[in-house]
N, CA, C and O atoms as CSV, one atom per row, in Angstrom:
chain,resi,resn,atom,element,x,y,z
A,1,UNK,N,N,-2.196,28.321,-38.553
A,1,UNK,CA,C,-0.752,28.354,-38.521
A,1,UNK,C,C,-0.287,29.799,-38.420
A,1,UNK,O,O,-0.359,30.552,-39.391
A,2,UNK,N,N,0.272,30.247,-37.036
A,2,UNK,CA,C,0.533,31.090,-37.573
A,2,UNK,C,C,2.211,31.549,-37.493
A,2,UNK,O,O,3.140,30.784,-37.237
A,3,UNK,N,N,2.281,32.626,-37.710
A,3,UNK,CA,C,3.569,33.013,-38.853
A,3,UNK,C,C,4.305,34.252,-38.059
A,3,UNK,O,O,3.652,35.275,-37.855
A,4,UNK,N,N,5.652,34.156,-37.618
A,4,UNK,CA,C,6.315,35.618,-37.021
A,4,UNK,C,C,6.427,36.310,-37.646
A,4,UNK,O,O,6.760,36.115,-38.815
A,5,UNK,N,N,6.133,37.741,-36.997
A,5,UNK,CA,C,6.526,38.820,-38.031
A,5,UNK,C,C,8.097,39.024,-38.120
A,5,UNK,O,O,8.536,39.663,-39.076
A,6,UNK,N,N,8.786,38.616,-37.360
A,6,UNK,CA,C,10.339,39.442,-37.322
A,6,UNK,C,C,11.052,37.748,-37.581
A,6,UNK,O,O,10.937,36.692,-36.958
A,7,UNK,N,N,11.930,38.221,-39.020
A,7,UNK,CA,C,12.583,36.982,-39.539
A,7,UNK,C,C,14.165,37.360,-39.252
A,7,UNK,O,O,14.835,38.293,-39.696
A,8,UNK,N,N,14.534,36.228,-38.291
A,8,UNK,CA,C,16.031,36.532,-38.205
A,8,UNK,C,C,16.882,35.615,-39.265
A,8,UNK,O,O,16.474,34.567,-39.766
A,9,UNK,N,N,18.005,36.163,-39.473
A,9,UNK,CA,C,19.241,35.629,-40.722
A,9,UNK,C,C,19.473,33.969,-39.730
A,9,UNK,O,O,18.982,32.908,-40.118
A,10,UNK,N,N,20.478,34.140,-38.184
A,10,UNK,CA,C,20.957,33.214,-38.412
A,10,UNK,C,C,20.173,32.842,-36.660
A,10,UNK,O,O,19.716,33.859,-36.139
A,11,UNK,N,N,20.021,31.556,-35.828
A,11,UNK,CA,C,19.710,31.406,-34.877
A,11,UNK,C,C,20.660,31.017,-34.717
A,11,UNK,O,O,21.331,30.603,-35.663
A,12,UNK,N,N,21.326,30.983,-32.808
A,12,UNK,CA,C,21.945,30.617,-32.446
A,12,UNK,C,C,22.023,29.439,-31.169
A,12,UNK,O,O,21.202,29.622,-30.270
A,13,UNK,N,N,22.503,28.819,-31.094
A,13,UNK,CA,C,22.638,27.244,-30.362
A,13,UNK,C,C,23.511,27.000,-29.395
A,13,UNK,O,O,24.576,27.057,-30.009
A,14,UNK,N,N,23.766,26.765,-28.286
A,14,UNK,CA,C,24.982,26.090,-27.852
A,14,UNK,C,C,25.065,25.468,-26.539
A,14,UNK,O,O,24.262,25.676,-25.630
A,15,UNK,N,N,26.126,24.655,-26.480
A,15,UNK,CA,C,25.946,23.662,-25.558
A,15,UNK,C,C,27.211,22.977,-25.032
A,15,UNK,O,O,27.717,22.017,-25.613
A,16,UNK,N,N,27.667,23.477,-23.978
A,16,UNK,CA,C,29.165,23.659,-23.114
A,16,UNK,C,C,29.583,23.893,-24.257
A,16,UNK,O,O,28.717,23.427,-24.998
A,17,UNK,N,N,30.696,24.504,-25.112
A,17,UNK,CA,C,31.938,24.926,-25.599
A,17,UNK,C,C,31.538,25.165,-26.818
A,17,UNK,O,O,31.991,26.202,-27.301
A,18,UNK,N,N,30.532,24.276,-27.761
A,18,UNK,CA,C,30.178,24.391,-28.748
A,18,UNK,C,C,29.392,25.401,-29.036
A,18,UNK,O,O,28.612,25.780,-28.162
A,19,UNK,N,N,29.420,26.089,-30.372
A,19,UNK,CA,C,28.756,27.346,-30.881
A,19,UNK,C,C,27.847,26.731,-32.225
A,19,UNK,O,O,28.549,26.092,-33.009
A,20,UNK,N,N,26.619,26.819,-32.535
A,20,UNK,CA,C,26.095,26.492,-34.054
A,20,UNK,C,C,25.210,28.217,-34.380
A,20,UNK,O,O,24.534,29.021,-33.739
A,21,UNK,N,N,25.644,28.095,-35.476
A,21,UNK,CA,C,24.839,29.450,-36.209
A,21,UNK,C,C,23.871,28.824,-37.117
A,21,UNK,O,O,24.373,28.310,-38.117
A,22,UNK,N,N,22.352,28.736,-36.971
A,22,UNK,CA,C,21.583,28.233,-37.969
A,22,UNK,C,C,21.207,29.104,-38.753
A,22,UNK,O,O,21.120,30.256,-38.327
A,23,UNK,N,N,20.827,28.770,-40.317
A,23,UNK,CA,C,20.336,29.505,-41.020
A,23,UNK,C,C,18.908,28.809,-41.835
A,23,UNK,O,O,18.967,28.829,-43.064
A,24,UNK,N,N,18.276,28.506,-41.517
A,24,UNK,CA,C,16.710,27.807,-42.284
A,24,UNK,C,C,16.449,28.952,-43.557
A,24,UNK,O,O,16.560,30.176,-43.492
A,25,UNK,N,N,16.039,28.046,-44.800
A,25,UNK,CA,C,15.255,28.787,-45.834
A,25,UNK,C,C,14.381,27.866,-46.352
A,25,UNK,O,O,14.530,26.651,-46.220
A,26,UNK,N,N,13.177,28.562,-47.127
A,26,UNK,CA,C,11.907,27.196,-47.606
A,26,UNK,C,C,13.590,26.287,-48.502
A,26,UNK,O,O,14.762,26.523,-48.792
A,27,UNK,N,N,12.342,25.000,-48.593
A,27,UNK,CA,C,12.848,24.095,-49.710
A,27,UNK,C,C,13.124,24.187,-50.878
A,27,UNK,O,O,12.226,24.137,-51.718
A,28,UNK,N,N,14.847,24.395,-51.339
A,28,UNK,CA,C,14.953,23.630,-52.872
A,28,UNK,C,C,15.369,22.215,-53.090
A,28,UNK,O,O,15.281,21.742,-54.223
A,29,UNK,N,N,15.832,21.476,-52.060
A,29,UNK,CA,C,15.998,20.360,-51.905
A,29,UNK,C,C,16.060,19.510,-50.737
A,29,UNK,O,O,16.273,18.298,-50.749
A,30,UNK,N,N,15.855,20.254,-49.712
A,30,UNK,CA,C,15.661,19.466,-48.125
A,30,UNK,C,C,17.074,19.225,-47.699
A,30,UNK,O,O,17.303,18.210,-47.041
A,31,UNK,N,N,18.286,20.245,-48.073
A,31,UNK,CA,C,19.573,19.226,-47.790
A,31,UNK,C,C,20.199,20.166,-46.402
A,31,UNK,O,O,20.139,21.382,-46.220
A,32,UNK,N,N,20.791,19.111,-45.556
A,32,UNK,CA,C,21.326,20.206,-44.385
A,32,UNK,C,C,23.012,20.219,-44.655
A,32,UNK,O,O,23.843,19.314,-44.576
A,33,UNK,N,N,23.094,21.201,-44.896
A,33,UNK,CA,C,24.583,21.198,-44.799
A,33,UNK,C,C,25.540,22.426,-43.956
A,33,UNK,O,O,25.434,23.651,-43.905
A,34,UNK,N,N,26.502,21.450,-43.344
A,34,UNK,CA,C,27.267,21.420,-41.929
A,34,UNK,C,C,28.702,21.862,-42.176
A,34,UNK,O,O,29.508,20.983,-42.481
A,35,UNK,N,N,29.216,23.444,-42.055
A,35,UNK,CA,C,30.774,23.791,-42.375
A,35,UNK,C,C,31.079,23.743,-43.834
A,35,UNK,O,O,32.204,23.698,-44.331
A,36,UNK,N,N,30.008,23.757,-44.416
A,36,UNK,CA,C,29.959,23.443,-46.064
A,36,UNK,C,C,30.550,22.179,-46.312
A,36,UNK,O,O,31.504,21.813,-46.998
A,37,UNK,N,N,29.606,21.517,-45.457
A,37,UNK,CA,C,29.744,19.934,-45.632
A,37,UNK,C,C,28.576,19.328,-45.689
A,37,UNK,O,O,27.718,19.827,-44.961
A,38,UNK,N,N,28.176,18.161,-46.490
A,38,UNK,CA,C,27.296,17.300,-46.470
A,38,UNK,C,C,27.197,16.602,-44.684
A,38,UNK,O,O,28.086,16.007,-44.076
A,39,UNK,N,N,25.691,16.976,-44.176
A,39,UNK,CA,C,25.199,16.392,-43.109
A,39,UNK,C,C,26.084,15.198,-43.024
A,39,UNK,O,O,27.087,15.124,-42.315
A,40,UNK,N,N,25.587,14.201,-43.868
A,40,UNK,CA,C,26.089,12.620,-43.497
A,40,UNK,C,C,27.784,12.392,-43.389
A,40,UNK,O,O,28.346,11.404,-42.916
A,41,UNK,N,N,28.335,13.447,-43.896
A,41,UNK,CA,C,29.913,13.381,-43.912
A,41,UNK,C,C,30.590,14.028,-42.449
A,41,UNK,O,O,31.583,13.638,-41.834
A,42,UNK,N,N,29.800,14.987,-42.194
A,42,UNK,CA,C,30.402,15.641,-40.995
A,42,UNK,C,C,30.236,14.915,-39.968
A,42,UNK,O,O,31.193,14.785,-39.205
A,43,UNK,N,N,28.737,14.125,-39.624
A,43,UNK,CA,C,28.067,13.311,-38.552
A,43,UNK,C,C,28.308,12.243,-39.242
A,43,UNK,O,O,27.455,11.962,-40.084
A,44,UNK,N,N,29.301,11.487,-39.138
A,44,UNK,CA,C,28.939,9.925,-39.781
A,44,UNK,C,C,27.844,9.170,-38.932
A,44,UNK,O,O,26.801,8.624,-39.293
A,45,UNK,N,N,28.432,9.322,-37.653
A,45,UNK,CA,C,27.341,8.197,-36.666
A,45,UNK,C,C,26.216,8.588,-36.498
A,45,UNK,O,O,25.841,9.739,-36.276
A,46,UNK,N,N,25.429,7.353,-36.628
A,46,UNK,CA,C,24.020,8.049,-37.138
A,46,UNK,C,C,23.339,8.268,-35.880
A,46,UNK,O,O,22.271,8.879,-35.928
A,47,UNK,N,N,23.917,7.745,-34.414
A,47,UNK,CA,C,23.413,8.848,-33.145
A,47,UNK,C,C,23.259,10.685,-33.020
A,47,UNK,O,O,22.587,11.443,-32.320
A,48,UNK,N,N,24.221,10.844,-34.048
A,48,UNK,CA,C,24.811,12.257,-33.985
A,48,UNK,C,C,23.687,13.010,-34.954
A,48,UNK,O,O,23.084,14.060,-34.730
A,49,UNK,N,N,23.616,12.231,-35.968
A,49,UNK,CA,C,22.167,12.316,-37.322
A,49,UNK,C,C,20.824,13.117,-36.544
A,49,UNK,O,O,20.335,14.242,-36.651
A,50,UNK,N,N,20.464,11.706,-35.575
A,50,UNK,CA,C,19.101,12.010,-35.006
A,50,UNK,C,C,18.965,12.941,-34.282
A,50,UNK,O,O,17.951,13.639,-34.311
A,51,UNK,N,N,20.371,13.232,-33.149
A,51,UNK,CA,C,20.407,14.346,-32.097
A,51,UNK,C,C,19.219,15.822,-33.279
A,51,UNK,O,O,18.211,16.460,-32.974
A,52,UNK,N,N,20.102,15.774,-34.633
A,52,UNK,CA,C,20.167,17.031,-35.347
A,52,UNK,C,C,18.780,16.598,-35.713
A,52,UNK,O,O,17.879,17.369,-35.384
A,53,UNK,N,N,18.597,15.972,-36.069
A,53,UNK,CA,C,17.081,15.800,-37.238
A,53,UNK,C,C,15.884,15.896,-36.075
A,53,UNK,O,O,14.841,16.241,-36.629
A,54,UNK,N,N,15.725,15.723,-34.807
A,54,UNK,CA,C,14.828,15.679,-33.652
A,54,UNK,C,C,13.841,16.370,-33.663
A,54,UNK,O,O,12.720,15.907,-33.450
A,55,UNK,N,N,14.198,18.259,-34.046
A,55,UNK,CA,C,12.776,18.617,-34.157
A,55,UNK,C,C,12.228,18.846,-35.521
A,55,UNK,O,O,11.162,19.360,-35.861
A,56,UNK,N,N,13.302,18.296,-36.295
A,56,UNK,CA,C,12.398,18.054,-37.805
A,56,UNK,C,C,11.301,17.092,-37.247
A,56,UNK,O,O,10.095,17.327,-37.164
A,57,UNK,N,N,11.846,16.170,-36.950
A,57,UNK,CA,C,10.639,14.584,-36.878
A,57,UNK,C,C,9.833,14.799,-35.906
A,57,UNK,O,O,8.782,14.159,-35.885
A,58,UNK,N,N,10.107,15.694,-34.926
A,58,UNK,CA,C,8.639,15.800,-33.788
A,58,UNK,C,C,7.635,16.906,-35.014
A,58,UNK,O,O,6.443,16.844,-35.316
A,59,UNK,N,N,8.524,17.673,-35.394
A,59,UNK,CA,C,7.419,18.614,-36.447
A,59,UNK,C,C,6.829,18.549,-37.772
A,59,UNK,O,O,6.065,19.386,-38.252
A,60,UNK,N,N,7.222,17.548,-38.289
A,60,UNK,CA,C,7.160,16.669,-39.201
A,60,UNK,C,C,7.383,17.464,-40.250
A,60,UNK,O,O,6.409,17.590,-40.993
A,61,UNK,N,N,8.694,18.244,-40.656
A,61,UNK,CA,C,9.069,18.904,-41.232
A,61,UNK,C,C,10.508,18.742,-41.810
A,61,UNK,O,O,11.306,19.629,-42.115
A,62,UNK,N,N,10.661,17.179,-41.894
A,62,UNK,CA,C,11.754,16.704,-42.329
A,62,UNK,C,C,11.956,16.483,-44.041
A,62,UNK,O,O,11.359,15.660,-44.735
A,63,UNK,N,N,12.830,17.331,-44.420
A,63,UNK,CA,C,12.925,17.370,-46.231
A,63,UNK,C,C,11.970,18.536,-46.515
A,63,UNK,O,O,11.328,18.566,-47.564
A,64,UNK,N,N,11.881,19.434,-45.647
A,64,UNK,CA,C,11.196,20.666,-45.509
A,64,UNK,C,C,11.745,21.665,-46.229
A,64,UNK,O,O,11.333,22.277,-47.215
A,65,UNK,N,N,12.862,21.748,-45.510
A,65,UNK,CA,C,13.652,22.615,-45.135
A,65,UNK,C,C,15.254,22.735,-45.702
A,65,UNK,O,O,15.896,21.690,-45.811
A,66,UNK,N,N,15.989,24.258,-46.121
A,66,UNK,CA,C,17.250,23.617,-46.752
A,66,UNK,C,C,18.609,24.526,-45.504
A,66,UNK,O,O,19.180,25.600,-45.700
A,67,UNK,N,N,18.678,24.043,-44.890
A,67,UNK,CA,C,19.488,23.992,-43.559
A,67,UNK,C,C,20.817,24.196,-43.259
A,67,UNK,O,O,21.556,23.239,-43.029
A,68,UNK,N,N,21.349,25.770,-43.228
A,68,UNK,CA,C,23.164,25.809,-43.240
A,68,UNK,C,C,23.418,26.004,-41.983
A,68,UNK,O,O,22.760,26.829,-41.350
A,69,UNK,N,N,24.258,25.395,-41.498
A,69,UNK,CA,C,24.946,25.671,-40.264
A,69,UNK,C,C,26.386,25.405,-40.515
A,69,UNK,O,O,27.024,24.655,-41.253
A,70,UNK,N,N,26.750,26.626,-39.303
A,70,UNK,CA,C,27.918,26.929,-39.087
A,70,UNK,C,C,28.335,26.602,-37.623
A,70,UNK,O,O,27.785,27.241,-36.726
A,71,UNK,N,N,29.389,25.531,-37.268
A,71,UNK,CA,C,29.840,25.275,-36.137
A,71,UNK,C,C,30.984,25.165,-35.513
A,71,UNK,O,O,31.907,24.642,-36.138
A,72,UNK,N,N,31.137,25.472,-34.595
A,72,UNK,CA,C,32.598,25.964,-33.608
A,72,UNK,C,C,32.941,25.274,-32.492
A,72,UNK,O,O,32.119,25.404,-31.585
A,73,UNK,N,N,34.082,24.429,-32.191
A,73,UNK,CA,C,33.922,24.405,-30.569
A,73,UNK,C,C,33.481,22.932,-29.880
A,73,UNK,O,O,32.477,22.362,-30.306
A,74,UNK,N,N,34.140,22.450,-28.987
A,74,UNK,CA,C,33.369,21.187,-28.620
A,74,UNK,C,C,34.085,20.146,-29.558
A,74,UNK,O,O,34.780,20.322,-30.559
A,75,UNK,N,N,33.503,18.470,-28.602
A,75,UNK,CA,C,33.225,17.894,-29.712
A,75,UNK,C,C,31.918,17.673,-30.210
A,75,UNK,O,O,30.886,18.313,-30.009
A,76,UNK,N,N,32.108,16.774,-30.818
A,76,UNK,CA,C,30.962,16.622,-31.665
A,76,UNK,C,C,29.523,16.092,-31.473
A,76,UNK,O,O,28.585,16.001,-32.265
A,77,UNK,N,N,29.645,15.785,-30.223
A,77,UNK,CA,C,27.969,15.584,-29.763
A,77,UNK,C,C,28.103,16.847,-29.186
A,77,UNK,O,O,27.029,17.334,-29.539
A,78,UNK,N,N,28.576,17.581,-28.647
A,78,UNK,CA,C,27.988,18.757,-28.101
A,78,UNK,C,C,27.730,19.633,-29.060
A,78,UNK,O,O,26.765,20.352,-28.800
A,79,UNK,N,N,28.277,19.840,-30.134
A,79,UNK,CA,C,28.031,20.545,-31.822
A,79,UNK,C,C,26.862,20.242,-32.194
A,79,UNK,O,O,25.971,21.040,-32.483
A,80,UNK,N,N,26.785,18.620,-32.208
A,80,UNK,CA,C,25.019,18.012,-32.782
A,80,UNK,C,C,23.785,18.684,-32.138
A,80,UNK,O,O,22.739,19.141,-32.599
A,81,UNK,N,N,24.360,18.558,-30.767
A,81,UNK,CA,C,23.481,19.466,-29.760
A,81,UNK,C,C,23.005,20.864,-29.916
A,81,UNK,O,O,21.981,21.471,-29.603
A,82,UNK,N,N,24.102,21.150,-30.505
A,82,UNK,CA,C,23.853,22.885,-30.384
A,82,UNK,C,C,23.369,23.290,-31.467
A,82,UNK,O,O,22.529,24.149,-31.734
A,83,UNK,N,N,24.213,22.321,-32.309
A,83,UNK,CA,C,22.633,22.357,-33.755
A,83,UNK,C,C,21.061,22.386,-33.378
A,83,UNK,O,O,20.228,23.280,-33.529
A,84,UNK,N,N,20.957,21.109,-32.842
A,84,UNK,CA,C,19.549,20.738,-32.671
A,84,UNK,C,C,18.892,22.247,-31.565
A,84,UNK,O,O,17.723,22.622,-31.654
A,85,UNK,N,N,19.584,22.695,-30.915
A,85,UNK,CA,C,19.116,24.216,-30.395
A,85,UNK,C,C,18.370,25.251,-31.071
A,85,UNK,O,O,17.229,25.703,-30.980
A,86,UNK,N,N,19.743,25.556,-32.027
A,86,UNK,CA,C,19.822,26.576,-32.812
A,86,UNK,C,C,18.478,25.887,-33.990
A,86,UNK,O,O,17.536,26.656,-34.182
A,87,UNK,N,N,18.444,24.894,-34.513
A,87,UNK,CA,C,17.152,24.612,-35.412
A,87,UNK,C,C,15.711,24.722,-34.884
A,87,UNK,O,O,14.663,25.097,-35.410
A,88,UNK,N,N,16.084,24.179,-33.428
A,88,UNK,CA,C,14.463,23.960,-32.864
A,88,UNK,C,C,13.836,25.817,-32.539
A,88,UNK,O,O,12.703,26.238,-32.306
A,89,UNK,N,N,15.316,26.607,-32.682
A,89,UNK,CA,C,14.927,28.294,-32.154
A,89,UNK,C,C,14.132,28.826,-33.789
A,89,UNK,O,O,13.260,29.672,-33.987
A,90,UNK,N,N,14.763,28.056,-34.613
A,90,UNK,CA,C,14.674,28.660,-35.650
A,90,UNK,C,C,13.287,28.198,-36.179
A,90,UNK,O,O,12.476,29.042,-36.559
A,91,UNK,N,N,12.973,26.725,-36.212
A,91,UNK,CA,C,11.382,26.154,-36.450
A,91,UNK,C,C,10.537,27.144,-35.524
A,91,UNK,O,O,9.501,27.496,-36.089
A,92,UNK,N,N,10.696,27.641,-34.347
A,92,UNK,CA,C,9.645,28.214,-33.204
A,92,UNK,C,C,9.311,29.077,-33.808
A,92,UNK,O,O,8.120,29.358,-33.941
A,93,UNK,N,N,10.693,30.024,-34.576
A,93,UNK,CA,C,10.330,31.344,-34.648
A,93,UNK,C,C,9.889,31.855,-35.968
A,93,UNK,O,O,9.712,33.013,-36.344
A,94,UNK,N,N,9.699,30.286,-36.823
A,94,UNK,CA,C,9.272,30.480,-38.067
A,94,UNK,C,C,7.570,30.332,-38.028
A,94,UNK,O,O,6.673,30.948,-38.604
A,95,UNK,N,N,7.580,29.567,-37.369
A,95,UNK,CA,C,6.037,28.639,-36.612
A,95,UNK,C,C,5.826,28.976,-35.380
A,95,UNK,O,O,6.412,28.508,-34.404
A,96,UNK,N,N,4.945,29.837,-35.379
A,96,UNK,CA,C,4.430,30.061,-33.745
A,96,UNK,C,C,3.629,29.024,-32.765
A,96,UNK,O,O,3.566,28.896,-31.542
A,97,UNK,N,N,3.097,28.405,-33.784
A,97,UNK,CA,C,2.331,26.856,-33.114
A,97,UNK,C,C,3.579,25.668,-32.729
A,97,UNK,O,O,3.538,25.055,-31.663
A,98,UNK,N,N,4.404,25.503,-33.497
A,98,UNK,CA,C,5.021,24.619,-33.447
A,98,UNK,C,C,6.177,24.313,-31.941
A,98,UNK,O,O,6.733,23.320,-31.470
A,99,UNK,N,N,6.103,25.887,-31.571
A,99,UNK,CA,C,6.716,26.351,-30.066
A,99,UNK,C,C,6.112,25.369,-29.023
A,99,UNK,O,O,6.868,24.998,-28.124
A,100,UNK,N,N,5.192,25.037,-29.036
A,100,UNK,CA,C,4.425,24.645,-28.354
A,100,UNK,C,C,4.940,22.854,-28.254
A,100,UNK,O,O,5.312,22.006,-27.444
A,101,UNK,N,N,4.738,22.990,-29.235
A,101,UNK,CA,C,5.259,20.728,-29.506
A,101,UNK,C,C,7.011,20.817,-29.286
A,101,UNK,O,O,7.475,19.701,-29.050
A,102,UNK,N,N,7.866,21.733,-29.315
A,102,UNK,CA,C,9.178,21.864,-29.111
A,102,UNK,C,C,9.383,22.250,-27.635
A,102,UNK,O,O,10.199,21.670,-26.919
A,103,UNK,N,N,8.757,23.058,-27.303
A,103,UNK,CA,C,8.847,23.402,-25.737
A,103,UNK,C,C,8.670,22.092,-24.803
A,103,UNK,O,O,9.597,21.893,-24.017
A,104,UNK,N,N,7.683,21.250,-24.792
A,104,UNK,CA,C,7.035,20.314,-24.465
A,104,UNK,C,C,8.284,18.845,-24.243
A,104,UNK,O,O,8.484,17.988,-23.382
A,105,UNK,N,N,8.937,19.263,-25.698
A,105,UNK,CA,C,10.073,18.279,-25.815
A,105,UNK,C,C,11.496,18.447,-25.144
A,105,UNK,O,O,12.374,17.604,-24.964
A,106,UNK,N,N,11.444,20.123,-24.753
A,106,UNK,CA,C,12.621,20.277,-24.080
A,106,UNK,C,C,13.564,20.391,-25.390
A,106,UNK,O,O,14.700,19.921,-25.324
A,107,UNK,N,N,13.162,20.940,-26.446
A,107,UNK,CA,C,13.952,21.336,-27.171
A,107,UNK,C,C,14.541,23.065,-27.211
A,107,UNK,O,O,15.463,23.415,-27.947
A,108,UNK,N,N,13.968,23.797,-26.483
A,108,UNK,CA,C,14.092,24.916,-26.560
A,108,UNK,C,C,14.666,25.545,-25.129
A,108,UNK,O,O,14.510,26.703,-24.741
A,109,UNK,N,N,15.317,24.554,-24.504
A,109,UNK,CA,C,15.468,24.877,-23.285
A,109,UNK,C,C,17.295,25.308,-23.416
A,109,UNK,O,O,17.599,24.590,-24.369
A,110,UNK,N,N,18.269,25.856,-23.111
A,110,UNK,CA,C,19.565,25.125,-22.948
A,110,UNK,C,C,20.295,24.728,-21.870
A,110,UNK,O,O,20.470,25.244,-20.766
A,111,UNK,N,N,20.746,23.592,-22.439
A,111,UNK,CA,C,21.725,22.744,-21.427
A,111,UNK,C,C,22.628,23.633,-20.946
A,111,UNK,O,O,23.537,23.951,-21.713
A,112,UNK,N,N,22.592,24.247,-19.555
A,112,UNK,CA,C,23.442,25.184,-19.610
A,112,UNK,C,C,24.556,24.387,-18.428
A,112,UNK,O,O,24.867,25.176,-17.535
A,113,UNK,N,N,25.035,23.336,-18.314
A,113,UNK,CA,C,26.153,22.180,-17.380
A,113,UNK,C,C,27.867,22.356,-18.256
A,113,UNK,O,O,28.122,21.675,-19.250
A,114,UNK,N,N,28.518,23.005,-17.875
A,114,UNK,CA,C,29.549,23.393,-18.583
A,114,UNK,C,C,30.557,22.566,-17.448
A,114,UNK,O,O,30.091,22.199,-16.370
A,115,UNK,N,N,31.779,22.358,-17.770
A,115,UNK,CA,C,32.949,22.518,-16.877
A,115,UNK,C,C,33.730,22.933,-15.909
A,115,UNK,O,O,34.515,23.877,-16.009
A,116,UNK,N,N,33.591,22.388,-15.123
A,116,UNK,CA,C,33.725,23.076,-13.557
A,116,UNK,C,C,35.210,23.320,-14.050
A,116,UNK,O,O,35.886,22.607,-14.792
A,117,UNK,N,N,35.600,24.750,-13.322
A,117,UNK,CA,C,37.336,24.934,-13.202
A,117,UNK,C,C,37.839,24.290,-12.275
A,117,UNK,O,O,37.074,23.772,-11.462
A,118,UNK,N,N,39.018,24.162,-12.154
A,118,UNK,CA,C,40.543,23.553,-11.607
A,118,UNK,C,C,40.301,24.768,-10.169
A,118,UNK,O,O,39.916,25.934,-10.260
A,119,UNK,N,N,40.644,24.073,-9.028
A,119,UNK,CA,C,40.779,24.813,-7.921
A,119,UNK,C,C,41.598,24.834,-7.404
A,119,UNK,O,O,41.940,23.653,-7.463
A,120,UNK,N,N,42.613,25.528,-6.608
A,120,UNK,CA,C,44.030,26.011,-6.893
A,120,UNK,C,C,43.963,24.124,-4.898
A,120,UNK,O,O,43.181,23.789,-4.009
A,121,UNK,N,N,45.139,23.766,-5.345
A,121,UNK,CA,C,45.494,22.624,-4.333
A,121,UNK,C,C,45.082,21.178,-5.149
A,121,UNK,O,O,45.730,20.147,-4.963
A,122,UNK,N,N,44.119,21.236,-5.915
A,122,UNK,CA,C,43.537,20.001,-6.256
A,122,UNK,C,C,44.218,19.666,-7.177
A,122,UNK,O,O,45.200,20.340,-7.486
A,123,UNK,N,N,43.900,18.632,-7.798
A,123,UNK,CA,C,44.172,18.006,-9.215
A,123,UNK,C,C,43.469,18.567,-10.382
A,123,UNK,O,O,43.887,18.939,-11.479
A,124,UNK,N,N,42.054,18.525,-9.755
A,124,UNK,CA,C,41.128,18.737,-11.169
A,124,UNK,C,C,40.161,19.883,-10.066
A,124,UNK,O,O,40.557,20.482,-9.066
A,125,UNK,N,N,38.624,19.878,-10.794
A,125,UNK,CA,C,37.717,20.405,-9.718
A,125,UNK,C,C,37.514,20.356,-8.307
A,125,UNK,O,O,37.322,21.193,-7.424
A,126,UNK,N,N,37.643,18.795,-8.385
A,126,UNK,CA,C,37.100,18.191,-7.071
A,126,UNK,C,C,38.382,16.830,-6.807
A,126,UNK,O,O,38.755,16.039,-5.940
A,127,UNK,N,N,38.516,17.018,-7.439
A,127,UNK,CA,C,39.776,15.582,-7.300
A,127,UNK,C,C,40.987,16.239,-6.924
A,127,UNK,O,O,41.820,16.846,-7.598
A,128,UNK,N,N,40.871,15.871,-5.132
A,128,UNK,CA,C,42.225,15.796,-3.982
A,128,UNK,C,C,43.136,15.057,-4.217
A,128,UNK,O,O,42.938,13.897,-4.576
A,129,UNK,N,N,44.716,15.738,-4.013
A,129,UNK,CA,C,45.728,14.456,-4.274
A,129,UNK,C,C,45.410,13.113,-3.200
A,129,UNK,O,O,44.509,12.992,-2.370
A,130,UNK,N,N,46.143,12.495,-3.445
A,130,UNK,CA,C,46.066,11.144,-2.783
A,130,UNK,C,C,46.622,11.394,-1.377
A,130,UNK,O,O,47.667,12.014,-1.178
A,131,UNK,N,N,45.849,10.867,-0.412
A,131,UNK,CA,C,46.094,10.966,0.737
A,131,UNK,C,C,46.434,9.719,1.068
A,131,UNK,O,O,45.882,8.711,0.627
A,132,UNK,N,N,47.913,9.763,2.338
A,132,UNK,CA,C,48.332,8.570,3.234
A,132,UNK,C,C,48.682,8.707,4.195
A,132,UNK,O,O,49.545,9.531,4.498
A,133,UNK,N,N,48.069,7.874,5.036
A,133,UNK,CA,C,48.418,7.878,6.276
A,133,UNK,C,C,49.389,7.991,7.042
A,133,UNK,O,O,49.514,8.845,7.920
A,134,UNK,N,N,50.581,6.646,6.601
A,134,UNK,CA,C,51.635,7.209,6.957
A,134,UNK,C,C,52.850,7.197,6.089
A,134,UNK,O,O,53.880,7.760,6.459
């Protein structure tokens, strides 16, 4: 197992609009907490749960770990997302082996598909007003 030498404070995550600041420390109780909120209160739906918990359970390092994040921006699957970023940067760089089973998963990659701008005539990006014939 081996171990980085250079320990950063907070990793960072994100994913179109959303910002997460992770902070990992060993275990005093395995609890993740979100805006100084209890995990299960911020994410009620438990789709949003797993997005975050993903590379705990590929690394089997779930109740490991005591987990603060700070998040900005977006809604809230793109937040879950940018969590699950910012954690999987932070497991890599705690665990140099573990890079390896996260990379693999496409956890360490980012979604970088943001929002196309408004183009001056259109409606939206790509959406032309309505055309008629006559």
């Amino acid at each position: 197992m081996k171990k980085s030498k250079a320990q950063k404070k907070f990793f960072i995550g994100k994913r179109k609009t959303a910002t997460a600041q992770v902070e990992i420390l060993p275990k005093k109780n395995g609890k993740i907490i979100i805006n100084k909120m209890k995990f299960e209160e911020y994410f009620p739906w438990i789709e949003w749960q797993k997005i975050i918990e993903e590379p705990l359970r590929l690394t089997n390092l779930l109740n490991k770990y005591d987990i603060f994040v700070k998040v900005k921006g977006g809604g809230k699957k793109s937040q879950a997302e940018a969590i699950r970023l910012g954690l999987a940067r932070a497991l890599a760089s705690i665990n140099l082996d573990l890079r390896k089973i996260l990379k693999k998963a496409k956890l360490l990659t980012r979604d970088a598909r943001i929002k196309e701008r408004k183009k001056p005539g259109l409606k939206r990006a790509r959406r032309a007003p309505q055309w008629s014939k006559r």
